[in-house]
C-alpha positions in Angstrom: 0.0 0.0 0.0 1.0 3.5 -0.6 -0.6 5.9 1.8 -0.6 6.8 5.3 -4.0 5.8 7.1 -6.3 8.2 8.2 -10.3 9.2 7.0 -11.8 7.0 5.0 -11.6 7.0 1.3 -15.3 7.7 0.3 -14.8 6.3 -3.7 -15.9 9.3 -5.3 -15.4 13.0 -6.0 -18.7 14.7 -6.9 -18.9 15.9 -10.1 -15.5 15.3 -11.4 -15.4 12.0 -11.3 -15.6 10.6 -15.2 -18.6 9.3 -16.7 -18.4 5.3 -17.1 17.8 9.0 -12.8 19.8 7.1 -10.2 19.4 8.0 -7.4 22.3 9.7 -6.7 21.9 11.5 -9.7 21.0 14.9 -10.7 18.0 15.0 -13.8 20.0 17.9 -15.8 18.3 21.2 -16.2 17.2 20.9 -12.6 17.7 23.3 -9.5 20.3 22.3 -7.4 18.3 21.5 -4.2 19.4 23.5 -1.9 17.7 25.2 0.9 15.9 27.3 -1.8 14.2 23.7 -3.1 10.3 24.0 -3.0 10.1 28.0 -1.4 9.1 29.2 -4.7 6.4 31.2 -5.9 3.0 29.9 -4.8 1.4 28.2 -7.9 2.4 25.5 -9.5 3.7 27.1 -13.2 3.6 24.9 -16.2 3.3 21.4 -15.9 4.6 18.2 -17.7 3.3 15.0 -17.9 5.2 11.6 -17.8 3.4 8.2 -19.1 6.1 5.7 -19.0 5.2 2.7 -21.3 6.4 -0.5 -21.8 4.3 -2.6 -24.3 2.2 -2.5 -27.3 -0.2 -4.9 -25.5 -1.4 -1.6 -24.2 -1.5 -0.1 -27.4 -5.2 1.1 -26.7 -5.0 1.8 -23.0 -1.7 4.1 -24.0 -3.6 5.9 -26.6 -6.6 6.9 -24.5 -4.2 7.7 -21.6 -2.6 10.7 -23.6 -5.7 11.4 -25.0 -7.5 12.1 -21.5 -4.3 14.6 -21.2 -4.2 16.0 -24.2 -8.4 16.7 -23.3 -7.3 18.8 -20.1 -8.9 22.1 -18.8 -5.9 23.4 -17.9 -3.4 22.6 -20.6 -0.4 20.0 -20.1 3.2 21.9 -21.3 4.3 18.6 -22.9 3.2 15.3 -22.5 6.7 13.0 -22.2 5.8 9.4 -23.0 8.8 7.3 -22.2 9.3 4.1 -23.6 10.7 1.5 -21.9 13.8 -0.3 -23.7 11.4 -1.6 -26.3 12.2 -0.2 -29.9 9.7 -1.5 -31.8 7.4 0.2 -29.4 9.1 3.7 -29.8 9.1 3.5 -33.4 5.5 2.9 -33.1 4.8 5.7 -30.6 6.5 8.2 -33.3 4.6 7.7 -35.9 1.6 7.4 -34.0 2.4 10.8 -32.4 4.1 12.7 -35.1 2.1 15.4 -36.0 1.6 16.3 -32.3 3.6 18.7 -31.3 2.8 18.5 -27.7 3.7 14.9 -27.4 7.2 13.8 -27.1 8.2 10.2 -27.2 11.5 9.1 -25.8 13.1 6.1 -24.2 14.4 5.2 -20.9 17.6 6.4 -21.1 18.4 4.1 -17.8 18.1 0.5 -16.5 14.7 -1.2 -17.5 11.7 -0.5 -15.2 9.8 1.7 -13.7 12.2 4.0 -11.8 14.2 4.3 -14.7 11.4 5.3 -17.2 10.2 8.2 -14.5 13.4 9.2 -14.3 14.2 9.8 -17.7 10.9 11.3 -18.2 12.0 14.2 -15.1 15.4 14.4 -16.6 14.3 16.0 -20.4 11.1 17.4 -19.0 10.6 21.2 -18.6 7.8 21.9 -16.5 8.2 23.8 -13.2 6.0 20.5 -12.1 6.3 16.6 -13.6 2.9 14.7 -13.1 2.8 11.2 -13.5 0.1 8.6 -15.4 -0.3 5.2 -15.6 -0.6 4.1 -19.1 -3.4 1.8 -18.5 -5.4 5.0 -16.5 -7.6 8.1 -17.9 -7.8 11.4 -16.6 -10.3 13.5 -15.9 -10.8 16.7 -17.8 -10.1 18.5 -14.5 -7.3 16.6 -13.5 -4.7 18.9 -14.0 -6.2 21.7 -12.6 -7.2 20.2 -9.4 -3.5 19.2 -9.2 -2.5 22.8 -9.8 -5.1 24.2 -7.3 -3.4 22.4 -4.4 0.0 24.1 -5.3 -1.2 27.5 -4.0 0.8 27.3 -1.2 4.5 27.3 -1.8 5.4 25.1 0.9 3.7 21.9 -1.3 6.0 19.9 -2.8 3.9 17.2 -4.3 0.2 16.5 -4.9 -1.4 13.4 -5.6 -5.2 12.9 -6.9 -7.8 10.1 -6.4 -7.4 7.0 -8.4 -10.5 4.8 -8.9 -10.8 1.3 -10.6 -12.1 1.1 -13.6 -12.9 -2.7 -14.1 -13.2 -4.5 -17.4 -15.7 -6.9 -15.6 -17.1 -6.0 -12.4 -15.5 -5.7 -8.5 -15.5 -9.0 -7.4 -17.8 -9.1 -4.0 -15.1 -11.0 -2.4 -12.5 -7.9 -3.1 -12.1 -5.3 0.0 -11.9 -2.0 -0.8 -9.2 -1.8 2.1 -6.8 -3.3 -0.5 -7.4 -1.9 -3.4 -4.0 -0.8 -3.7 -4.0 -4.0 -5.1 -4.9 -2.8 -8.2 -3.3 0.3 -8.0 -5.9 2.9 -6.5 -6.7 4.6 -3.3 -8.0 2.8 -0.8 -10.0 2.4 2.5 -8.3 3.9 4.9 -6.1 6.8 3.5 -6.7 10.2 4.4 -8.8 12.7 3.7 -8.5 15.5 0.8 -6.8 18.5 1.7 -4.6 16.5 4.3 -1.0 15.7 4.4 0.8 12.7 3.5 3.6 10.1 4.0 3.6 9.8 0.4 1.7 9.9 -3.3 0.4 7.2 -5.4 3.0 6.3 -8.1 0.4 6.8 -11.2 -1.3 9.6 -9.8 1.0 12.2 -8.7 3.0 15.4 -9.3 5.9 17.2 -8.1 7.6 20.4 -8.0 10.7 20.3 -10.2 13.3 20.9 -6.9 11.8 17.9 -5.5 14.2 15.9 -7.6 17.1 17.7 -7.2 16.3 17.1 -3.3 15.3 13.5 -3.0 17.5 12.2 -5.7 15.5 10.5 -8.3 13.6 7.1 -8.5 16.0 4.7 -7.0 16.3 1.4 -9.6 16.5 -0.8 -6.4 12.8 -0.6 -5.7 9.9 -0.3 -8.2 8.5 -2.4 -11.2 11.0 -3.9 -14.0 10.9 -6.8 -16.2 10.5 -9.3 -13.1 8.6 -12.6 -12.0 6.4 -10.6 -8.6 4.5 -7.4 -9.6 6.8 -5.2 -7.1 6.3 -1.8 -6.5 7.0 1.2 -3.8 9.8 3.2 -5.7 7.0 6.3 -5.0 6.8 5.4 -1.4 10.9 5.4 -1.3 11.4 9.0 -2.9 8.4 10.6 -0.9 9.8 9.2 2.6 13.6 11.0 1.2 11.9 14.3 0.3 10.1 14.3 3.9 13.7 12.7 5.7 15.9 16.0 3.4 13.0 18.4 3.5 10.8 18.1 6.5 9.2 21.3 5.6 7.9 20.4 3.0 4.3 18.9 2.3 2.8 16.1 0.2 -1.1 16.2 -0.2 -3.6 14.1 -1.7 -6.2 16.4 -3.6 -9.9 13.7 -4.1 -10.8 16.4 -6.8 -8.0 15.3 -8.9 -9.3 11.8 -10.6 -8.1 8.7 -12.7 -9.6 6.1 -14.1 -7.3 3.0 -13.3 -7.9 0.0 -15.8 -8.6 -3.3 -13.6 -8.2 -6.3 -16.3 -10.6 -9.4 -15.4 -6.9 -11.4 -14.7 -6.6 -8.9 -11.7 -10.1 -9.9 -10.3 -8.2 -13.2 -9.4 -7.6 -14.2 -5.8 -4.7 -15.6 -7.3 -3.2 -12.2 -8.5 -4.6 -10.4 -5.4 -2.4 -12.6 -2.8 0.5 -12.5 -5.0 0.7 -8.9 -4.9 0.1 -8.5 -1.5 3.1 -10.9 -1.5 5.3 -8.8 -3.5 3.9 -5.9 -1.6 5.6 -7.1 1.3 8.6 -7.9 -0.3 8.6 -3.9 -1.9 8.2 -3.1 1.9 11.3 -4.6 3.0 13.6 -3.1 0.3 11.8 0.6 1.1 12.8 -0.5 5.2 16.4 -1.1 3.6 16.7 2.2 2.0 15.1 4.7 4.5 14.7 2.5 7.7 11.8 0.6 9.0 10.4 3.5 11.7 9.4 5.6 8.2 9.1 2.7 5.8 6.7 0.9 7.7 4.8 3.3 10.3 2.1 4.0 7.9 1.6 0.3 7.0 1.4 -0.7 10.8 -1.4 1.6 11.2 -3.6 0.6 8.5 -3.5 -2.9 10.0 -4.1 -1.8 13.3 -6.9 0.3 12.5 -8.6 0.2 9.2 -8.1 -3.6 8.7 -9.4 -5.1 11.7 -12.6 -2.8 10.8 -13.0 -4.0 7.6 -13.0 -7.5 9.1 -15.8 -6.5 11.5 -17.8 -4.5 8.7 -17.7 -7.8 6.3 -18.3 -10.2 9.2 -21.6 -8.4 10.1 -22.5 -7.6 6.3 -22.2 -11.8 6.3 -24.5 -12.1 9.1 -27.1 -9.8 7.5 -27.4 -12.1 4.2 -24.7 -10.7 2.2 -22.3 -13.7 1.4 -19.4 -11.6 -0.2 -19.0 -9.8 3.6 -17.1 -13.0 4.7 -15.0 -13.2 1.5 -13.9 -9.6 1.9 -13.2 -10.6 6.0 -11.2 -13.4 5.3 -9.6 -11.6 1.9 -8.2 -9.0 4.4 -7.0 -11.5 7.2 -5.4 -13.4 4.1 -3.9 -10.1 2.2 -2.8 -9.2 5.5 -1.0 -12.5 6.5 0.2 -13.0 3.0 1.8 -9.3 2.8 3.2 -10.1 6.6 5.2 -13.0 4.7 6.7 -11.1 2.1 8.1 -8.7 4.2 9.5 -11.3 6.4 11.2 -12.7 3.3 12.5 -9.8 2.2 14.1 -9.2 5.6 15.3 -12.4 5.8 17.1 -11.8 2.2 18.6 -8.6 3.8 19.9 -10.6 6.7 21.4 -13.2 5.4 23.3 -10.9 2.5 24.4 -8.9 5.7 26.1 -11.7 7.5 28.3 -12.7 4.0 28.9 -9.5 3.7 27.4 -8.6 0.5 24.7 -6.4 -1.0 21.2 -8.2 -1.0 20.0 -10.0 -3.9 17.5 -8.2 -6.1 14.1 -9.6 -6.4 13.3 -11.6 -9.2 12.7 -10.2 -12.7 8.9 -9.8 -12.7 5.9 -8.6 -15.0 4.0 -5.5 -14.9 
């Protein structure tokens, strides 16, 4: 999961919701990141968008992502789409894109994943803020603007929006809303708009240009690559260093700014849902490694102490009242829960054992996105 717990995420947003570099690197062209980083003029300024892609099995999905930006109220300075060592893909992208002026295709200049791809995205963009979408999500008309509202005060240094599943089929009655990080959206449990947070949701969010200068870039330790577990967390990683370097400044979550996040019937799957609450865990342990368990975890420890053992009670009693998908979403969350506990405990494990031969940790297995 990606978000600190807090008010309950209601699952919509009023009118706007749609109708049916290393990193210890520099990105170059950026401000240094001194103590100047993020006390800027209130207002955002002009904004790019990064959609980092990967493969033409999402042909249509990347299409319509660009499209829903290219749509905006408030006008996108570039949209960067960057490809992700795949250059049959690119050449596709070009042509597909070529009489567009405000669409720029480029590949990930780094190693292959997700990390990578957003940082080469932050490195050529030129935007006073870099937004991020997932290619398999659609904005709403608004979404920039809402994202740009919540920049007023000069002391934000990142804003993230809600993201809502969009399923193929339907939400499986079994499937609590408590983990639908699962699939890549907010979830049960995470703050309320207009309030601060540990940290943004990966295909969702924006940043202030300094922010990257400060926190370093996506690190290529953590995040999704061409691996076996669908891993994640390299947002949660570079949002804990921003608040670690600059504890000034803030990171809010803005409801008002809405995506669409495709959910493919494949992800509907108990299957797929314990699996990535697997690799959840195991993204977990590497963030610990990088910025220390107090921050890596704190968040995580009090979404199962709070919003998890309510969910169990709300789907237990909604079982008792006649609805038999309350006890699948109970004993989904003791089982995401348990399942995610293990991950984390394996990825620890990995961390220990590389400790006591004295080398660096294994990374995780190549996995899929």
């Amino acid at each position: 999961m990606s978000g600190v717990t807090g008010h309950a995420v209601t699952g919509t947003a009023g009118a706007n919701v749609m109708s049916g570099v290393s990193a210890a690197s520099v990105p170059s062209g950026r401000a240094s990141g001194g103590p100047e980083a993020g006390s800027r003029a209130a207002g955002p300024g002009a904004i790019s968008v990064v959609i980092c892609v990967y493969t033409d099995r999402r042909w249509d999905d990347i299409l319509a992502a660009v499209e829903s930006v290219r749509g905006q109220s408030l006008p996108a300075h570039e949209i960067i789409v960057v490809v992700d060592h795949n250059d049959a893909l690119e050449r596709r992208l070009i042509a597909e894109f070529a009489a567009q002026a405000a669409v720029r295709v480029v590949a990930n200049r780094e190693q292959r994943g997700l990390s990578g791809g957003k940082n080469t995205g932050v490195a050529v963009a030129a935007g006073d803020v870099v937004a991020f979408l997932d290619d398999d999500a659609i904005a709403d008309r608004d979404w920039l603007k809402f994202l740009a509202d919540s920049y007023a005060d000069d002391i934000v240094g990142g804003v993230g929006g809600l993201t809502l599943p969009s399923w193929d089929t339907r939400r499986p009655r079994w499937f609590p809303r408590e983990f639908d990080w699962v699939v890549g959206c907010n979830y049960l449990g995470m703050p309320a708009s207009g309030q601060a947070v540990r940290n943004l949701l990966g295909g969702n969010a924006s940043f202030r240009a300094p922010m990257f200068a400060v926190a370093g870039g996506f690190t290529a330790d953590v995040g999704r690559s061409a691996a076996a577990l669908p891993l994640g967390g390299e947002e949660t990683e570079f949002c804990i260093r921003i608040g670690q370097r600059r504890p000034d400044v803030r990171l809010l979550i803005d409801h008002r700014a809405v995506i669409l996040h495709r959910v493919p019937a494949e992800r509907c799957r108990l299957r797929y849902f314990l699996t990535r609450c697997y690799a959840e865990g195991l993204s977990k342990a590497q963030v610990s490694d990088a910025v220390g368990t107090t921050r890596g975890m704190a968040a995580e420890r009090r979404h199962a102490a709070v919003a998890l053992p309510a969910g169990v009670a709300r789907g237990l009693a909604a079982g008792l009242r006649g609805d038999a998908g309350g006890f699948g979403r109970a004993g989904a969350i003791v089982a995401g829960l348990g399942t995610a506990a293990a991950g984390y405990a394996a990825g620890r494990l990995r961390t220990y054992r590389a400790s006591r031969r004295g080398v660096p940790a294994p990374p995780a297995k190549p996995e899929s996105r």
